[in-house]
C-alpha positions as CSV (number, residue, x, y, z in Angstrom):
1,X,104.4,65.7,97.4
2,X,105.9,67.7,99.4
3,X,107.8,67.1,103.0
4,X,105.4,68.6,105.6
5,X,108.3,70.6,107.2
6,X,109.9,71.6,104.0
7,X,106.1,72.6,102.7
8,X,105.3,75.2,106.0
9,X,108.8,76.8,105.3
10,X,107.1,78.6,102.2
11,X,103.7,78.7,103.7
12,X,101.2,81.6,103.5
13,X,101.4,82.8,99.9
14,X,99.0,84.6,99.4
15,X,98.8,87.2,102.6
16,X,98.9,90.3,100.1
17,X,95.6,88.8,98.8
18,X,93.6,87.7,101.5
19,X,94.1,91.3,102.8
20,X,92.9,93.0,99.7
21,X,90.1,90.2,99.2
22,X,88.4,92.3,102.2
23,X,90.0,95.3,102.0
24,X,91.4,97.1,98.6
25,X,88.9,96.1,96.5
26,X,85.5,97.0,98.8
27,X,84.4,99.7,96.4
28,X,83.4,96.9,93.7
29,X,82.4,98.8,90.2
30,X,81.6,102.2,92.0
31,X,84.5,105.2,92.5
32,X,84.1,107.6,95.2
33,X,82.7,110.7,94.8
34,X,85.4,113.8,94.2
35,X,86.9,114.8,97.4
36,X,85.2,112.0,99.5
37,X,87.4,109.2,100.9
38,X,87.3,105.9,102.9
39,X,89.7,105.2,105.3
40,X,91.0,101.9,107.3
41,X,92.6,100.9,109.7
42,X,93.2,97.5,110.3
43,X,94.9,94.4,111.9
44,X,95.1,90.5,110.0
45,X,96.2,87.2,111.3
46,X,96.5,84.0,110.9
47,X,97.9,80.6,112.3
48,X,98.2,77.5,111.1
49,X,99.3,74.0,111.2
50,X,97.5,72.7,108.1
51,X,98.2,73.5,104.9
52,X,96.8,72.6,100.7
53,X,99.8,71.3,99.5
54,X,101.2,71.4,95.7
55,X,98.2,68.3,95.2
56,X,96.2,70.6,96.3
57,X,95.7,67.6,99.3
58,X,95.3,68.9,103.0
59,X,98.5,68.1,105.1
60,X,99.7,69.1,108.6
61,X,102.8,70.4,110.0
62,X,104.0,70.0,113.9
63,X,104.2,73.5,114.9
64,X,102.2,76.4,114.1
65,X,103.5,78.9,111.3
66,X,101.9,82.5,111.3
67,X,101.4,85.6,110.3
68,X,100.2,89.3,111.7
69,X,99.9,92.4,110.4
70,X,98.8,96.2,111.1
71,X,97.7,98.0,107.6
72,X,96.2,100.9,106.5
73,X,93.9,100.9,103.6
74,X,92.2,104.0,102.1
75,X,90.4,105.4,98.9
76,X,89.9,108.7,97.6
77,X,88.0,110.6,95.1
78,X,90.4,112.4,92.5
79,X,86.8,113.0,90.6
80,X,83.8,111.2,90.6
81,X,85.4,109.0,87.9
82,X,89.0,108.2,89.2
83,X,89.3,106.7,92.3
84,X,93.2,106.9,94.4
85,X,93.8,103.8,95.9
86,X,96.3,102.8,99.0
87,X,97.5,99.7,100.7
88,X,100.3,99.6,103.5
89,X,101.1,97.6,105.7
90,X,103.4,99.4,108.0
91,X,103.8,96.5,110.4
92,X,103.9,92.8,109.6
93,X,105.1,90.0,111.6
94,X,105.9,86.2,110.3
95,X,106.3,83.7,113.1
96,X,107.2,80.2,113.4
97,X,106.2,78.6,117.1
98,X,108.9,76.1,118.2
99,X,107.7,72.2,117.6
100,X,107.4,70.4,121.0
101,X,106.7,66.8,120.9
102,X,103.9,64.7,123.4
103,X,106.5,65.0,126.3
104,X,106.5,68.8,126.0
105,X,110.3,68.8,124.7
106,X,111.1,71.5,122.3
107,X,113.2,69.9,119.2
108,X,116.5,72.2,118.3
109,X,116.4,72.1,115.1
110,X,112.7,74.0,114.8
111,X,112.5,76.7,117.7
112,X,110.8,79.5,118.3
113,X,111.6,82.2,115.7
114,X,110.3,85.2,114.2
115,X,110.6,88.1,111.2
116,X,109.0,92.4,112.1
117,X,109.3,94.3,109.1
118,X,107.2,96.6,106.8
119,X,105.1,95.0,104.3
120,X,104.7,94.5,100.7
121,X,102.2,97.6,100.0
122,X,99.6,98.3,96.7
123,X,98.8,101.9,95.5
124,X,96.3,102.0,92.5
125,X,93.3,103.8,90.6
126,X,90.1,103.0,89.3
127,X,88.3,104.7,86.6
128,X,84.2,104.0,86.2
129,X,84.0,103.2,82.9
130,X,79.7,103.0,83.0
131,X,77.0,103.6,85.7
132,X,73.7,104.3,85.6
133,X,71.1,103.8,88.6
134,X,71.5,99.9,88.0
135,X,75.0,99.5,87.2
136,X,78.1,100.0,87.2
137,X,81.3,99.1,85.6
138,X,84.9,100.6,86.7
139,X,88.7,99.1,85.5
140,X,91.5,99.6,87.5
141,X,95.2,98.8,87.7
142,X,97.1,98.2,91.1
143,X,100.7,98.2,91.4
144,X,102.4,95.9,94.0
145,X,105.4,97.3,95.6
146,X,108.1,94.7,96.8
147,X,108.6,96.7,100.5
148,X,108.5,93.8,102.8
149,X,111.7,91.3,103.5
150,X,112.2,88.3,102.0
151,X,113.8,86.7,104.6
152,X,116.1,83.7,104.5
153,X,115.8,80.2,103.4
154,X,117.8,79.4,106.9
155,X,114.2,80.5,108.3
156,X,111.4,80.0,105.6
157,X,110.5,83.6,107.1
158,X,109.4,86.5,105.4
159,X,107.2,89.3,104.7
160,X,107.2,90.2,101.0
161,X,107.9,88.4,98.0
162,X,110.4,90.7,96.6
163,X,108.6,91.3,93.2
164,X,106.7,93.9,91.4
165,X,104.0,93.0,90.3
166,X,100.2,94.6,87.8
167,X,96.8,93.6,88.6
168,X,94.9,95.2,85.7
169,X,91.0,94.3,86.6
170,X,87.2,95.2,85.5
171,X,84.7,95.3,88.6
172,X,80.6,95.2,87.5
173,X,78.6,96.0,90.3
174,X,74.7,95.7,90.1
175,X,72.8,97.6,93.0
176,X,69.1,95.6,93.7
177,X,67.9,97.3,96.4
178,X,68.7,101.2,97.4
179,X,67.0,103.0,99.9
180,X,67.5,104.3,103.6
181,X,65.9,100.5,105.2
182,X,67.8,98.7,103.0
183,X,70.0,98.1,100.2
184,X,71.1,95.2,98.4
185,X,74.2,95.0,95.8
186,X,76.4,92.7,94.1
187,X,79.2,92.5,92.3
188,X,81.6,90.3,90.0
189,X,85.6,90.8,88.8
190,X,87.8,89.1,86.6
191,X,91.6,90.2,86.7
192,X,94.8,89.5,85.4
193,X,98.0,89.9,87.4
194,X,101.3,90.2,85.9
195,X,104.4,88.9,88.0
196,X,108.0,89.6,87.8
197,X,111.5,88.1,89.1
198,X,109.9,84.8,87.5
199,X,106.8,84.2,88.9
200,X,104.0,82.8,86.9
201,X,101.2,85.4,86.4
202,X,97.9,84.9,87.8
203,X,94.1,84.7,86.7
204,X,91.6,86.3,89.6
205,X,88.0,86.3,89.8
206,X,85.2,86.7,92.3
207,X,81.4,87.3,93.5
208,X,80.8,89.3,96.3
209,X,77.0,90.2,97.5
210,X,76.2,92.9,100.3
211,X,73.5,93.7,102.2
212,X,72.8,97.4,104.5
213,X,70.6,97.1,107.5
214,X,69.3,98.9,110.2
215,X,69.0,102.2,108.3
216,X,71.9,101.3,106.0
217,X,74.4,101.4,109.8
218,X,75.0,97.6,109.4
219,X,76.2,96.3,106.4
220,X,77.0,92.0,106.1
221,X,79.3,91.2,102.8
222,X,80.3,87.7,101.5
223,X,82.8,87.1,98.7
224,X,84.3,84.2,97.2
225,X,87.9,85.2,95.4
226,X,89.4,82.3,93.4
227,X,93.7,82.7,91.8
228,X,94.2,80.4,89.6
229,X,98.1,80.2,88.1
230,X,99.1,80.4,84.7
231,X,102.4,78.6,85.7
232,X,104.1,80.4,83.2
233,X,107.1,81.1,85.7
234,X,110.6,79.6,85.9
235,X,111.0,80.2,89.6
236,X,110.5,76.8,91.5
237,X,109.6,76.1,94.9
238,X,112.7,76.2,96.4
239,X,113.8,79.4,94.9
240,X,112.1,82.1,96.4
241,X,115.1,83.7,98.3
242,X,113.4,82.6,101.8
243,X,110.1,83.7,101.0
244,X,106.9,82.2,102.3
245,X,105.4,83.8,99.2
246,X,105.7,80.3,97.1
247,X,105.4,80.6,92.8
248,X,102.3,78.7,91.7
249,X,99.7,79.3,94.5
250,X,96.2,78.9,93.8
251,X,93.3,79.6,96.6
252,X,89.2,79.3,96.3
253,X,88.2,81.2,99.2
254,X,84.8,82.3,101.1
255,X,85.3,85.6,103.7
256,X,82.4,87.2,105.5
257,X,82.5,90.0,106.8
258,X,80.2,92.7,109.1
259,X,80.7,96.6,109.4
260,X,78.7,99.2,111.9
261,X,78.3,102.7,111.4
262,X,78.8,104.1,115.2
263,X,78.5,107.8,114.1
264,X,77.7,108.8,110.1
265,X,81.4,108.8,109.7
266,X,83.1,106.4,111.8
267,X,82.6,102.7,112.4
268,X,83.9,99.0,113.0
269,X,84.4,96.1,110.9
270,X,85.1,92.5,111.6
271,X,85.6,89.3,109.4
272,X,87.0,85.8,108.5
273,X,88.4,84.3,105.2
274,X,88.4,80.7,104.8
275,X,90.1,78.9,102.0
276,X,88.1,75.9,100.9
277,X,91.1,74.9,98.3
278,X,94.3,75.5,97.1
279,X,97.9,74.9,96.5
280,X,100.9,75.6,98.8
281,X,98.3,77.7,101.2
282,X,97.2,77.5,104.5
283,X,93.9,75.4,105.3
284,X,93.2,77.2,108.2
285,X,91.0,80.9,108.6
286,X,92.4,84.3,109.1
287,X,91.1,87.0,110.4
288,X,90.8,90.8,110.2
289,X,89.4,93.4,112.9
290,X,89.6,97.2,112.6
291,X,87.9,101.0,112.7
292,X,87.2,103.1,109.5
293,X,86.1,106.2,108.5
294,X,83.8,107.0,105.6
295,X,84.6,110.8,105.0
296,X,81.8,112.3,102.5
């Protein structure tokens, strides 16, 4: 096991999901129609003191690590078969708060520090492979793009991971119930993510079920997203060239979240993402808030 303070040095590996958990991949097995698009903007954030470790065993640091970050997410219709996909995160912030014991005194050798940079970003498309009035079935393939800064081991800092990597996944989504009171969908994905600069690749699945409301202007969605490593990588711990992004993370983890339509086009969205296991990830929830507009 690891030390606790050597542990939150490389905390929060998996910020890049947990944003697209709730974000990149709402649109489940359906594309958007040609010429429509979905736009979001967002901010995410998370503190912590607790942490899974590499047992996969709940641990806790003395000061509080965290992370914040202002995105913009959007989709749009190339046809009604091919759907454009966007991630960036245009501002991202990883902080460390500086460890102060019972009496209130700081210690020197953990203050107060922090990294502002751009972000690791996505950009991707997603054909529908099937749909009828039931289902529907759409692949896609997202490329990460190493934009954000890796930091310094001096700090354990950092806002990318400084690889490139392929998520090639298959989305089925089922729709239940679809009418102006109320609709009722769900859907299911299995993934396979392919990771460079020697990082082991990574297995992803998850359920997601959604419900509209109130004339199809509220919409409550709960998804559980699990990453399981190959640990196929060389890269250790220790050698991530100061980034929090840590080789061999694994997360199970449960978000909710609630959207309103103020207007046909434009809305709000709110929601938390727990993780309820993992390895070298933080224990604690993050959260997201932002606006969006659904352009048809």
């Amino acid at each position: 096991m690891y030390h606790n303070k050597k542990t939150m040095k490389y905390l929060f590996p998996l910020i890049t999901f947990l944003l697209l958990a709730s974000n990149t991949y709402a649109g489940g097995g359906w594309t958007k129609e040609k010429g429509t698009s979905y736009i979001k903007v967002s901010g995410w954030w998370v503190e912590s003191k607790g942490f899974f470790d590499g047992n996969g065993s709940k641990s806790q640091s003395t000061v509080n690590h965290g992370l914040f970050n202002i995105n913009v997410y959007a989709e749009y219709g190339i046809s009604n078969k091919l759907t454009a996909i966007g991630y960036i995160p245009f501002y991202t912030k990883s902080y460390q708060n500086k460890e102060v014991d019972q009496n209130g005194n700081g210690n020197p050798d953990l203050p107060g520090r922090e990294l502002n940079s751009f972000g690791d970003s996505e950009i991707g498309i997603k054909y529908n492979v099937f749909k009828n009035s039931i289902f529907s079935i759409a692949t896609s393939l997202t490329l990460g793009l190493p934009l954000g800064d890796q930091g310094s081991p001096e700090t354990g800092l950092a806002t990318g991971d400084g690889e490139f990597n392929q998520l090639l996944k298959v989305d089925i989504g089922i729709s239940l119930i679809n009418n102006k009171q109320l609709s009722l969908y769900g859907n299911a994905y299995v993934g396979y993510n392919n990771r460079t600069e020697d990082f082991s690749d990574e297995i992803r699945g998850g359920l997601e079920i959604g419900a509209g409301l109130l004339d199809q202007k509220l919409w409550i969605i709960s998804k559980l997203d699990v990453i399981e490593s190959t640990r196929n990588g060389d890269k250790d711990f220790e050698s991530g060239g100061g980034s929090v992004f840590a080789n061999n993370s694994e997360v199970v983890n449960l978000s909710f979240e609630a959207a309103y339509y103020i207007t046909e086009k434009i809305g709000f969205s709110a929601a938390i993402a727990n993780p309820l296991s993992g390895t070298f990830v933080y224990s604690d929830p993050a959260y997201t808030g932002g606006i969006f507009f659904d352009l048809k």
